[in-house]
C-alpha positions in Angstrom: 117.0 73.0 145.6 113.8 74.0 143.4 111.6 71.5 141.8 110.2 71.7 138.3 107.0 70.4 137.2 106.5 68.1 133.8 105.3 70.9 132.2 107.8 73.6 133.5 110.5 70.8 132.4 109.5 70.4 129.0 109.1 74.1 128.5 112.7 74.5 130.2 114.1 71.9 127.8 112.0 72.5 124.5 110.5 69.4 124.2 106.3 68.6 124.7 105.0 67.8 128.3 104.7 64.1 126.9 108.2 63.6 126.1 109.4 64.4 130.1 106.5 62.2 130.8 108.3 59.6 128.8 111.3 60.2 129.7 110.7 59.9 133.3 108.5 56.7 133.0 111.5 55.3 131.5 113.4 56.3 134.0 115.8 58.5 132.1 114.7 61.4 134.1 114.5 61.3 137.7 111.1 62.7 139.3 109.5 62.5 142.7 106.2 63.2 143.8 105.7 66.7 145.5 103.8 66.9 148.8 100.3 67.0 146.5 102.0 63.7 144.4 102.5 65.2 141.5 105.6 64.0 139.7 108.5 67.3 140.1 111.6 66.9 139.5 115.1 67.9 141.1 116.6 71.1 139.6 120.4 69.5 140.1 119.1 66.5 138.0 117.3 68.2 135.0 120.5 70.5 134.6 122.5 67.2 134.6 119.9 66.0 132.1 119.8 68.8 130.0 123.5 69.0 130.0 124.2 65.5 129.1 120.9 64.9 127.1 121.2 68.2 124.8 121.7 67.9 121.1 124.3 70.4 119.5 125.1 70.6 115.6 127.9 69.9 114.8 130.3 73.6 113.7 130.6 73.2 110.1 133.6 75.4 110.2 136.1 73.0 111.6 137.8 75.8 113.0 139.6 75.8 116.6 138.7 78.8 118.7 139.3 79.7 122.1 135.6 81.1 122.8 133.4 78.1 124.1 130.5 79.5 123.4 129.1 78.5 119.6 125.7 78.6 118.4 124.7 76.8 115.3 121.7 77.8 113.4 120.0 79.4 110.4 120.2 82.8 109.4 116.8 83.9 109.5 117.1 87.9 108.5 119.4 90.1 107.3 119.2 93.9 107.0 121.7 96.1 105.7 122.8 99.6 105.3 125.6 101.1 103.1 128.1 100.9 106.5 126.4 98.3 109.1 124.2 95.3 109.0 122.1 93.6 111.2 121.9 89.6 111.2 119.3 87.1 113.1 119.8 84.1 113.5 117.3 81.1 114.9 120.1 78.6 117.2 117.8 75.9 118.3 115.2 77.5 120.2 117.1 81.0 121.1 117.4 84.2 118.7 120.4 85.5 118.1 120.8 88.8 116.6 124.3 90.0 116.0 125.8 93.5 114.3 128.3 93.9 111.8 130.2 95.5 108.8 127.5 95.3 105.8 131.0 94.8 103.9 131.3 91.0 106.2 127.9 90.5 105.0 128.8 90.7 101.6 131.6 88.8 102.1 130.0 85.6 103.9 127.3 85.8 101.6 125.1 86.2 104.8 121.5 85.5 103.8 118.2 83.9 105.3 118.5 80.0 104.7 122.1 80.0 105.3 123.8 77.6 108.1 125.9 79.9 110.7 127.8 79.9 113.5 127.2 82.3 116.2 130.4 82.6 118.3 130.1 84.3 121.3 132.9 85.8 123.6 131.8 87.9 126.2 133.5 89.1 129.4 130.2 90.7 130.2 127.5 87.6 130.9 124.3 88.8 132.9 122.3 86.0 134.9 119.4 86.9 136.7 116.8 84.6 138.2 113.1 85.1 138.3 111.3 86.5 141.4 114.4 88.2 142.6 115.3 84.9 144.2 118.7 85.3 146.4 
């Protein structure tokens, strides 16, 4: 199982270095020393922690959907044609960018400063892992 660092943690989680520090001090995050004793800690347990830990708006839409995967966030940039439009969005700490009719634009009064859902249904999801790992 891989080990992260504190700083490889807080980077993973969008947080500073001294709030994993704190967080393992407490005792709300689990961490070990590594065979040089510095603190790591268990990839299993910091996906745990990030699952349980993470903090996601509430969708202002109140609307029941069948795709899971919802993204609230600001609309940060909008640019438009006379047929298409594109739309970015900030969701926490990930950039979403999405394509549409410039006439649903119009109509949701898309503009930066406005509070959006991205909803995301995809039968095509790509994960890769870094250094070719297998």
């Amino acid at each position: 199982m891989p080990q992260f660092r504190i700083a490889e943690a807080a980077r993973l989680l969008g947080v500073s270095d001294d709030t994993v520090r704190r967080w393992v001090d407490a005792g709300t995050l689990p961490a070990q020393p590594d065979a040089s004793n510095r603190k790591v800690i268990d990839g299993a347990a910091l996906a745990r922690f990030a699952r349980e830990s993470a903090h996601v708006p509430p969708d202002p839409s109140g609307v029941q959907r069948s795709a899971r995967n919802r993204l609230v966030g600001l609309v940060t940039s909008v640019k438009t044609d006379p047929v298409m439009a594109q739309v970015e969005m900030q969701c926490g700490p990930h950039r979403i960018v999405s394509l549409l009719s410039a006439e649903a634009v119009h109509e949701m009064k898309l503009e930066p400063g406005v509070l959006a859902v991205a909803v995301i249904k995809s039968t095509n999801v790509v994960v890769e892992t870094p250094g070719g790992a297998s």
